[in-house]
PDB file of N, CA, C and O in Angstrom:
ATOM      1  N   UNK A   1     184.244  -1.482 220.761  1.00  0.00           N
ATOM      2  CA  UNK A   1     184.360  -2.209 222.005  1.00  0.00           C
ATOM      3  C   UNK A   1     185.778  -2.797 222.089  1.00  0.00           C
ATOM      4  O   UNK A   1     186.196  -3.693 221.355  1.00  0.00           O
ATOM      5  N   UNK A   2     186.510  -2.152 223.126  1.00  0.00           N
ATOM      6  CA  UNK A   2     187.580  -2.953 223.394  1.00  0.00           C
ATOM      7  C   UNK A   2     187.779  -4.519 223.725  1.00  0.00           C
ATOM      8  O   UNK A   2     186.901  -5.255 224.176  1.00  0.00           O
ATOM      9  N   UNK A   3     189.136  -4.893 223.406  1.00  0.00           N
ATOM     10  CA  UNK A   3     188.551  -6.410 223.944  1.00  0.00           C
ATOM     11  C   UNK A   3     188.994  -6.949 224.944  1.00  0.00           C
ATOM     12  O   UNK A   3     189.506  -8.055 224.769  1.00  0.00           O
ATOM     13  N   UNK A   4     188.971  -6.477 226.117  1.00  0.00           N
ATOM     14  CA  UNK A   4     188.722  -6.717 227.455  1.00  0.00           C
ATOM     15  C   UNK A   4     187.467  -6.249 227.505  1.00  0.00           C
ATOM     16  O   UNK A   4     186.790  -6.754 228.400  1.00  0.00           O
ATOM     17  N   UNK A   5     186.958  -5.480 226.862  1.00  0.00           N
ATOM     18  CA  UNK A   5     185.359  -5.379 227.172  1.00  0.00           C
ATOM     19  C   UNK A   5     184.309  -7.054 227.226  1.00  0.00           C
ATOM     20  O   UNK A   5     183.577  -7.672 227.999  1.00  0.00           O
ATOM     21  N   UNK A   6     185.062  -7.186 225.401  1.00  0.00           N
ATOM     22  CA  UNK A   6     184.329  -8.262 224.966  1.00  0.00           C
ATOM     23  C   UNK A   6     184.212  -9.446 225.994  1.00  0.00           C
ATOM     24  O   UNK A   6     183.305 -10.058 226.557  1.00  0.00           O
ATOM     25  N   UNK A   7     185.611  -9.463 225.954  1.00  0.00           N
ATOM     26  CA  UNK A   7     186.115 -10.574 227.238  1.00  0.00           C
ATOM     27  C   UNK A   7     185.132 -10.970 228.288  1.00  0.00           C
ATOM     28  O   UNK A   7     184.509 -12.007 228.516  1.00  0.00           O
ATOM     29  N   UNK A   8     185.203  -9.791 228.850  1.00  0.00           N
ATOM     30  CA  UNK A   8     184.366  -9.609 229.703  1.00  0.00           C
ATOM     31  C   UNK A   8     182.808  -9.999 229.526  1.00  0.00           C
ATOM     32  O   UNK A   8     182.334 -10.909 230.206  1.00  0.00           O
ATOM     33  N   UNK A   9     182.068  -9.324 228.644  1.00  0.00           N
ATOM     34  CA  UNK A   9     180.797  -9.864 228.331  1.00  0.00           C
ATOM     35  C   UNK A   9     180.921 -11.066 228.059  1.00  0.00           C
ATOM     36  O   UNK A   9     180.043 -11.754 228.582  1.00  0.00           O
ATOM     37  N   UNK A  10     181.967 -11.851 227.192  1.00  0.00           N
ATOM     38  CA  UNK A  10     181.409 -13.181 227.561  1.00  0.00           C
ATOM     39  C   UNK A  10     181.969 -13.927 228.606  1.00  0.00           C
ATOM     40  O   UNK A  10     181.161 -14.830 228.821  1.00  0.00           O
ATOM     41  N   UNK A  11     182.930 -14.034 229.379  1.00  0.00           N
ATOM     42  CA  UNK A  11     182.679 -14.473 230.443  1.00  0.00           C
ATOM     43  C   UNK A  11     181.286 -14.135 231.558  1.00  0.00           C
ATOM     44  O   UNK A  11     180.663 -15.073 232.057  1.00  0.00           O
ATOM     45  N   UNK A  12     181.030 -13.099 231.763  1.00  0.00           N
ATOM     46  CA  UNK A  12     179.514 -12.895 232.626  1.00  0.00           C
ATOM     47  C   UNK A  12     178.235 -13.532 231.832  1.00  0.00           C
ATOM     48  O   UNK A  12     177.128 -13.748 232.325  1.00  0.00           O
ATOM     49  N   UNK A  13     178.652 -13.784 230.471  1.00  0.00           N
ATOM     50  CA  UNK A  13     177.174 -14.750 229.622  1.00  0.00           C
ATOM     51  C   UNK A  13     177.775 -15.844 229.698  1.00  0.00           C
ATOM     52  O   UNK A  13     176.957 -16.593 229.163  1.00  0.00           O
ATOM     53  N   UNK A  14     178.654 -16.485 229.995  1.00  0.00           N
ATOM     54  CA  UNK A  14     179.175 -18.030 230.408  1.00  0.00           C
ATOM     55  C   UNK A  14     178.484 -18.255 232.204  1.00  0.00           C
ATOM     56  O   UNK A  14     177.805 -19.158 232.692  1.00  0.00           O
ATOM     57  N   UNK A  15     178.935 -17.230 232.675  1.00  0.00           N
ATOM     58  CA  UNK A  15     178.437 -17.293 234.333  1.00  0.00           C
ATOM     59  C   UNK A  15     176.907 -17.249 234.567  1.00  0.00           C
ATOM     60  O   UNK A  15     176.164 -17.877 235.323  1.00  0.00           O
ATOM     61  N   UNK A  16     176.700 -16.249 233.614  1.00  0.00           N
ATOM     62  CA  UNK A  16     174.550 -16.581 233.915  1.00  0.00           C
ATOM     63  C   UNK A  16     174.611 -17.298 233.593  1.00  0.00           C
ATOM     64  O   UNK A  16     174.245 -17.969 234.558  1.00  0.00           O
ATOM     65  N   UNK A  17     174.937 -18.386 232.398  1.00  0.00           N
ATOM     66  CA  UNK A  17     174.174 -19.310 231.555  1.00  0.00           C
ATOM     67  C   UNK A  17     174.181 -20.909 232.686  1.00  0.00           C
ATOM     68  O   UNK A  17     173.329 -21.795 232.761  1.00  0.00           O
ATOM     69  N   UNK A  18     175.207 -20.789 233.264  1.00  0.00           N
ATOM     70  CA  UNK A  18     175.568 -22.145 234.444  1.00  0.00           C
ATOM     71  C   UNK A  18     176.963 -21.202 235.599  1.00  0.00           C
ATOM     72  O   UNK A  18     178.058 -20.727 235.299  1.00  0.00           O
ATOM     73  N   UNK A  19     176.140 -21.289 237.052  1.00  0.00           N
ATOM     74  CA  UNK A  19     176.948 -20.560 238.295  1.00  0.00           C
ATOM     75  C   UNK A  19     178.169 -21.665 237.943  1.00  0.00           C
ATOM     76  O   UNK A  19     179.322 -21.275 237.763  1.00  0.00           O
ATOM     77  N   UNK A  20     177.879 -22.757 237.883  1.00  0.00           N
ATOM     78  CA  UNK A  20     178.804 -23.573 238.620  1.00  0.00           C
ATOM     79  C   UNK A  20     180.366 -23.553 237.652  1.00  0.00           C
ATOM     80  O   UNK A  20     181.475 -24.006 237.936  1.00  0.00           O
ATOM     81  N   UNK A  21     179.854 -22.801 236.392  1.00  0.00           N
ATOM     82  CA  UNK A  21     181.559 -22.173 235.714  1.00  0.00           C
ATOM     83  C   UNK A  21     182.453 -21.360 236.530  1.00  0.00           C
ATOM     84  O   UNK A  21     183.493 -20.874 236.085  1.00  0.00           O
ATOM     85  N   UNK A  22     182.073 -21.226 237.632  1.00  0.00           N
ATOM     86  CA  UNK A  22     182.971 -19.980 238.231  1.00  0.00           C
ATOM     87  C   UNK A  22     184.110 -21.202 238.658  1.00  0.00           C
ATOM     88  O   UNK A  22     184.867 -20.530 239.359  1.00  0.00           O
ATOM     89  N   UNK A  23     184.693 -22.616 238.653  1.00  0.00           N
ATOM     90  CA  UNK A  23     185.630 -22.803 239.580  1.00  0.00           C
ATOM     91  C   UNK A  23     186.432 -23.244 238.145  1.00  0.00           C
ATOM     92  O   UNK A  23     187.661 -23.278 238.200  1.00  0.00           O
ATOM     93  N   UNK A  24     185.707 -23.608 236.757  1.00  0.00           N
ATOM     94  CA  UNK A  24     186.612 -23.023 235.778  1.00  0.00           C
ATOM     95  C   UNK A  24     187.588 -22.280 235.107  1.00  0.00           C
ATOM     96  O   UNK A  24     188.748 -22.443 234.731  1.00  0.00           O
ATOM     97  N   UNK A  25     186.205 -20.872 235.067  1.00  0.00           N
ATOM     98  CA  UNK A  25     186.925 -19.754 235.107  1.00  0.00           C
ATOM     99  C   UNK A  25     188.314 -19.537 236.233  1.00  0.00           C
ATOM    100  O   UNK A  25     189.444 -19.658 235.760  1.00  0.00           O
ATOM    101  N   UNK A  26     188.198 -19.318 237.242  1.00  0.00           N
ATOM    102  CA  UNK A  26     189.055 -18.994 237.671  1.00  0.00           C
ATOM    103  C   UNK A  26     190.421 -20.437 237.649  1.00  0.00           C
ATOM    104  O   UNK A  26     191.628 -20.195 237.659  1.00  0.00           O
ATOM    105  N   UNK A  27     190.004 -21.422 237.629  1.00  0.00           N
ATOM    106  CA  UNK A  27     191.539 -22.161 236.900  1.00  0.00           C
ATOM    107  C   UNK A  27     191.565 -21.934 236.055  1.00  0.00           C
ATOM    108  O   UNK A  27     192.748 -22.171 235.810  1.00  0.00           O
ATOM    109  N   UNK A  28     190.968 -21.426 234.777  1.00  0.00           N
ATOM    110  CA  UNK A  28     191.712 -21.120 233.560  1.00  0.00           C
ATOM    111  C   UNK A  28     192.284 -19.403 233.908  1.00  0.00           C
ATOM    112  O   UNK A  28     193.124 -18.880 233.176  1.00  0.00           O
ATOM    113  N   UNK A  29     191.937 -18.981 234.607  1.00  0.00           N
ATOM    114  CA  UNK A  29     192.974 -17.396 234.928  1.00  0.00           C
ATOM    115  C   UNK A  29     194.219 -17.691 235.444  1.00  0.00           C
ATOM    116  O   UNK A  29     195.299 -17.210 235.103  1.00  0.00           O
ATOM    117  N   UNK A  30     193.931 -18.722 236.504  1.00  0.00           N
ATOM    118  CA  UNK A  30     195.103 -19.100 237.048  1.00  0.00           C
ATOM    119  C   UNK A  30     196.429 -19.872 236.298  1.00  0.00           C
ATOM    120  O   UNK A  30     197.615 -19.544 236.329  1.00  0.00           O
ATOM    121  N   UNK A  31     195.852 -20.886 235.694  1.00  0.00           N
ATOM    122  CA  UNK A  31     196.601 -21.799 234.307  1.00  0.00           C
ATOM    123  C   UNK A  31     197.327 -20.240 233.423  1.00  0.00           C
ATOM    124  O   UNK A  31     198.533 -20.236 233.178  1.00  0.00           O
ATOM    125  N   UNK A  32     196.667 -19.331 233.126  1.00  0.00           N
ATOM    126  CA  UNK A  32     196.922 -18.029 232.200  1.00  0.00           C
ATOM    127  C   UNK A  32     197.744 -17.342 233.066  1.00  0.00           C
ATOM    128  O   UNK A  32     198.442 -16.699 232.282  1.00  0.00           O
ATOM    129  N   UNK A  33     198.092 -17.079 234.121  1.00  0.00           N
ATOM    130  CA  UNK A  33     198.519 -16.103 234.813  1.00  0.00           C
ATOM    131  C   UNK A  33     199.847 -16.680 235.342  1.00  0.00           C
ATOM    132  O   UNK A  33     200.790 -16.061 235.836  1.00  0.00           O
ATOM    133  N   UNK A  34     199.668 -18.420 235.064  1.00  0.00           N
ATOM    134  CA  UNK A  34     200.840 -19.067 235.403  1.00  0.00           C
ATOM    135  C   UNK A  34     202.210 -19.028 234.050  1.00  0.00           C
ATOM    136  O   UNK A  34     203.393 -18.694 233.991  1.00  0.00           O
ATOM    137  N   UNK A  35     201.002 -19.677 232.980  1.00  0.00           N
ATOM    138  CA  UNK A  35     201.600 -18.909 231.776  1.00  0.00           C
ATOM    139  C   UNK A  35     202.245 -18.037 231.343  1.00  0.00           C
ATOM    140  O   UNK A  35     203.315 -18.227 230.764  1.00  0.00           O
ATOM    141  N   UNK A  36     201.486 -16.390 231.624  1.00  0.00           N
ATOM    142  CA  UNK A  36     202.569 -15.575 231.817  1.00  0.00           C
ATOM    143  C   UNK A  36     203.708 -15.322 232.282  1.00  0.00           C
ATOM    144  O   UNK A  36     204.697 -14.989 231.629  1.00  0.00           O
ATOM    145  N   UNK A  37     203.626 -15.473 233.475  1.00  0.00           N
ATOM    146  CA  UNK A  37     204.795 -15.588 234.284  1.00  0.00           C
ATOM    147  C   UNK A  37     205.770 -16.288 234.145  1.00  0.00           C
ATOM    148  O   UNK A  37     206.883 -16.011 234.590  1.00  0.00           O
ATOM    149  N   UNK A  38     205.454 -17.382 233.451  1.00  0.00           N
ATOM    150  CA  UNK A  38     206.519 -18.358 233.219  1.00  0.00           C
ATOM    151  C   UNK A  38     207.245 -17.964 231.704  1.00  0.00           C
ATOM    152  O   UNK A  38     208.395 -18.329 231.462  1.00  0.00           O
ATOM    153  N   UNK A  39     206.357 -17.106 230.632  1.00  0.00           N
ATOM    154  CA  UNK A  39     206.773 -16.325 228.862  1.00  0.00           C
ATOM    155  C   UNK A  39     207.746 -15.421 229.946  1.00  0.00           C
ATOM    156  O   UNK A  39     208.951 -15.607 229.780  1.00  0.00           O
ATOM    157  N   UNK A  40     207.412 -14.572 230.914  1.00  0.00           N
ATOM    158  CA  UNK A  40     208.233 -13.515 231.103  1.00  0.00           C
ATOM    159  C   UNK A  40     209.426 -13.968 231.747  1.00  0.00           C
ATOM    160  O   UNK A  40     210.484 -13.388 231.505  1.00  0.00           O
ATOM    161  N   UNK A  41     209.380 -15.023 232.611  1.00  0.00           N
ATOM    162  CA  UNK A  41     210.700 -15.192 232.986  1.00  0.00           C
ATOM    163  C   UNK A  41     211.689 -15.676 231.861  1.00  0.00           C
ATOM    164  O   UNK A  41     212.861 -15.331 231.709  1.00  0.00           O
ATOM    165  N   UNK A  42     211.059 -16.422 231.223  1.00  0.00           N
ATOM    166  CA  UNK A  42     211.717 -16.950 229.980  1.00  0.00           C
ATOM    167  C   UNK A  42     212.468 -15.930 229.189  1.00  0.00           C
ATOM    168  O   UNK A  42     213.628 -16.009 228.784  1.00  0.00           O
ATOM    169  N   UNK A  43     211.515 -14.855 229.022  1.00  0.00           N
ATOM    170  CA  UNK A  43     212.010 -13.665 227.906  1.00  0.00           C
ATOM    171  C   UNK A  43     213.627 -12.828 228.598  1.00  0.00           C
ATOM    172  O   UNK A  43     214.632 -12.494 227.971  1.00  0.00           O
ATOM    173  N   UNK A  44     213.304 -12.693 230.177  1.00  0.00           N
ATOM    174  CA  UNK A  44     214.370 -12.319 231.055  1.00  0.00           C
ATOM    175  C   UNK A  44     215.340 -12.964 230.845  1.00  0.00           C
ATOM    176  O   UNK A  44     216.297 -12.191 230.882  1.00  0.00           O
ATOM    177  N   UNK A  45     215.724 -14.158 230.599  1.00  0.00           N
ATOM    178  CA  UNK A  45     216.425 -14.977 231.002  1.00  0.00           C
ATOM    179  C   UNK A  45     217.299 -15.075 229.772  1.00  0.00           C
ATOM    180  O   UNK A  45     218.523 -15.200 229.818  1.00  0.00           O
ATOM    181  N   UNK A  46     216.466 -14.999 228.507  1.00  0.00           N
ATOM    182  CA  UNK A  46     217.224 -15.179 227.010  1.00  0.00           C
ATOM    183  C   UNK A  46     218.643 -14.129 226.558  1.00  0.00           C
ATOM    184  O   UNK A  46     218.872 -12.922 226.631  1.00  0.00           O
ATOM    185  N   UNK A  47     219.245 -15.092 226.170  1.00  0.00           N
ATOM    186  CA  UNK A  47     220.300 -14.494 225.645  1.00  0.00           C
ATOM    187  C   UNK A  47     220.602 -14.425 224.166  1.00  0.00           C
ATOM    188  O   UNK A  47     220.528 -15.483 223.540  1.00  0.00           O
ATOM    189  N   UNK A  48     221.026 -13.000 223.343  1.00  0.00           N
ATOM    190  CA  UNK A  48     221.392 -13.346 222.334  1.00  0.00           C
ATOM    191  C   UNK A  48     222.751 -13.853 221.822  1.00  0.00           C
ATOM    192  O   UNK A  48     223.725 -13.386 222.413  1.00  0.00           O
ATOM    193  N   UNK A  49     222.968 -14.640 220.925  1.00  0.00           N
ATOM    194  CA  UNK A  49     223.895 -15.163 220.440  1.00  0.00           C
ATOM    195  C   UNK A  49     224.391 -15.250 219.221  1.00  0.00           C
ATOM    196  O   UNK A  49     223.644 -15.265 218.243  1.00  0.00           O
ATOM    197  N   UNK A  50     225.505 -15.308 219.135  1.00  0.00           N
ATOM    198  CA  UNK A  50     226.090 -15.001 217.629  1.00  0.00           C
ATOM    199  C   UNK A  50     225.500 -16.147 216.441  1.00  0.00           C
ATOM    200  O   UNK A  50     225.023 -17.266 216.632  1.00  0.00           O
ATOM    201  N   UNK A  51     225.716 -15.460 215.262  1.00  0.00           N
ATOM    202  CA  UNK A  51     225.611 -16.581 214.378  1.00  0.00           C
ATOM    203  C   UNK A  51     226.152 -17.756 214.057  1.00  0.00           C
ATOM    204  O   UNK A  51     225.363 -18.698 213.968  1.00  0.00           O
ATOM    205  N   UNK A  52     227.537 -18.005 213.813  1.00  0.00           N
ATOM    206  CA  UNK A  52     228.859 -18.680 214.641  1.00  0.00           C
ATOM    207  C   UNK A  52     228.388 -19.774 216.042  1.00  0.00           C
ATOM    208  O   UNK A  52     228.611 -20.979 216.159  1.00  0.00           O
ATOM    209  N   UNK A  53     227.966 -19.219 216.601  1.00  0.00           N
ATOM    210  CA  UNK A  53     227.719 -20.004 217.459  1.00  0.00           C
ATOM    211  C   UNK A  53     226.247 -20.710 217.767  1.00  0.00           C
ATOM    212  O   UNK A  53     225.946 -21.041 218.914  1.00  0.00           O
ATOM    213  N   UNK A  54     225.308 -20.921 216.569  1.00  0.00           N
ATOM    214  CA  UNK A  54     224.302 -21.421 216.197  1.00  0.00           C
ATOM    215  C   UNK A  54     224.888 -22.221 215.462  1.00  0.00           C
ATOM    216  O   UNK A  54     224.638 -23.394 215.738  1.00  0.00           O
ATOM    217  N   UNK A  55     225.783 -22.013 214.372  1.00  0.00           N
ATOM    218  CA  UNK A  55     226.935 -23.143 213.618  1.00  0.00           C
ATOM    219  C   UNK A  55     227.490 -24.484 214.315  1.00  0.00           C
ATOM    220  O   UNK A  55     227.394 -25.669 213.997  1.00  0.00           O
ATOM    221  N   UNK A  56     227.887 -24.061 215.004  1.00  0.00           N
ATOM    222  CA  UNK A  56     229.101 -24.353 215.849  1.00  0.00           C
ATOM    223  C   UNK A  56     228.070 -25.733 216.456  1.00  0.00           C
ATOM    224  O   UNK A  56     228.385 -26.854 216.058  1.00  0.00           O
ATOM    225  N   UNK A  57     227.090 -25.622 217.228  1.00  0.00           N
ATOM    226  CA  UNK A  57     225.689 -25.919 218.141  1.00  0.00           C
ATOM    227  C   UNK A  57     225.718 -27.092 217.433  1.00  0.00           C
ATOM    228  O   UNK A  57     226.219 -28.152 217.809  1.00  0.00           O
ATOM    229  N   UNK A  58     225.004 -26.803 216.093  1.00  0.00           N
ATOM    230  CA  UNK A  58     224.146 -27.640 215.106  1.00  0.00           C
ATOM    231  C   UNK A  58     224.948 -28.134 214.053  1.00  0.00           C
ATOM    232  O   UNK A  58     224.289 -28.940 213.398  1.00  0.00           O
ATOM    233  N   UNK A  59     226.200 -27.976 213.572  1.00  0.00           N
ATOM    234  CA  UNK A  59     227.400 -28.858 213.229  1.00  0.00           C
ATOM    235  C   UNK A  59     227.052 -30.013 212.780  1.00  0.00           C
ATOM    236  O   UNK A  59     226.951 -30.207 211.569  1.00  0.00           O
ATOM    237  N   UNK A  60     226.721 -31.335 214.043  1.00  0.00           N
ATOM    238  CA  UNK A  60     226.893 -32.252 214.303  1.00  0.00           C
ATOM    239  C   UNK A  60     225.703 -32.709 213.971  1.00  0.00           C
ATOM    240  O   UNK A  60     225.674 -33.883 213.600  1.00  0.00           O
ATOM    241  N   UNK A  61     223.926 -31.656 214.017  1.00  0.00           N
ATOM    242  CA  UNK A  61     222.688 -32.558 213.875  1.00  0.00           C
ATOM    243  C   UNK A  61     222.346 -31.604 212.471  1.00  0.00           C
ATOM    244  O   UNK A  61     222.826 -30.533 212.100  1.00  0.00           O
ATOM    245  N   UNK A  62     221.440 -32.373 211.955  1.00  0.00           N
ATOM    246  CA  UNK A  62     221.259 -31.784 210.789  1.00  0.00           C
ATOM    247  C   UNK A  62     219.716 -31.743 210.886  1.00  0.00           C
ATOM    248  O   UNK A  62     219.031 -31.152 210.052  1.00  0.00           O
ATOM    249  N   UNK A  63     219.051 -32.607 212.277  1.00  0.00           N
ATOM    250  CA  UNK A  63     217.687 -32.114 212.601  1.00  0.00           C
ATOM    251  C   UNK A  63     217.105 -30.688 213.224  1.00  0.00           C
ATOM    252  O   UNK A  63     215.980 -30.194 213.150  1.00  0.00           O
ATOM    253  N   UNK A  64     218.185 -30.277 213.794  1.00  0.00           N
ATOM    254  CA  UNK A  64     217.662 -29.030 214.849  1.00  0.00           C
ATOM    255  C   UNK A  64     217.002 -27.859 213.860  1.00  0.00           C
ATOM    256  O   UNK A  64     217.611 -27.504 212.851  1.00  0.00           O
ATOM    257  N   UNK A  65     215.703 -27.284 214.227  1.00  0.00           N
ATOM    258  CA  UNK A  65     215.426 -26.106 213.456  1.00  0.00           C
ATOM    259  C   UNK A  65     215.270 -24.697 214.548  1.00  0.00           C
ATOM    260  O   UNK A  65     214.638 -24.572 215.597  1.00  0.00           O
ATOM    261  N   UNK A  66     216.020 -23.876 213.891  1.00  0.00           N
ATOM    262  CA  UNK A  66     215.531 -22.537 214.927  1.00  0.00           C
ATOM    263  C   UNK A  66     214.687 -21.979 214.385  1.00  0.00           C
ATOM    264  O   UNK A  66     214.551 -21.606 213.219  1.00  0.00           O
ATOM    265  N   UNK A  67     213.888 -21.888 215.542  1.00  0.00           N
ATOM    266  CA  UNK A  67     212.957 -20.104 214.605  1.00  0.00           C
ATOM    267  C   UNK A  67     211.461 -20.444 214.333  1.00  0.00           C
ATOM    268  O   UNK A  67     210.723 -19.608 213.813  1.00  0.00           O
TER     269      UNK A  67
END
């Protein structure tokens, strides 16, 4: 069973079990779908950068962690 299958079965055994999950469900798709959109613009947007210039950055703090 794939798991969008699964997915699926249990969301429709969340929906028999009480109707009134449906205004849940769909804000948590929406909250998720906002999510995405917001990882992908992010990922668009990133730039890589030298090593040198992660140096250069963090110099001055000795708190910053990447990664």
């Amino acid at each position: 069973m794939e798991l969008s299958e699964a997915l699926r079965n249990d969301i429709q055994e969340i929906l028999r079990s009480n109707p009134n999950n449906v205004a849940a469900i769909v804000l948590q798709g929406y909250v998720g779908s906002t999510a995405l959109w917001s990882a992908t613009q992010v990922l668009k947007r990133a730039r890589a950068v030298p090593e040198w210039w992660l140096q250069f950055v963090t110099a001055d703090d000795d708190t910053i962690y990447i990664g």
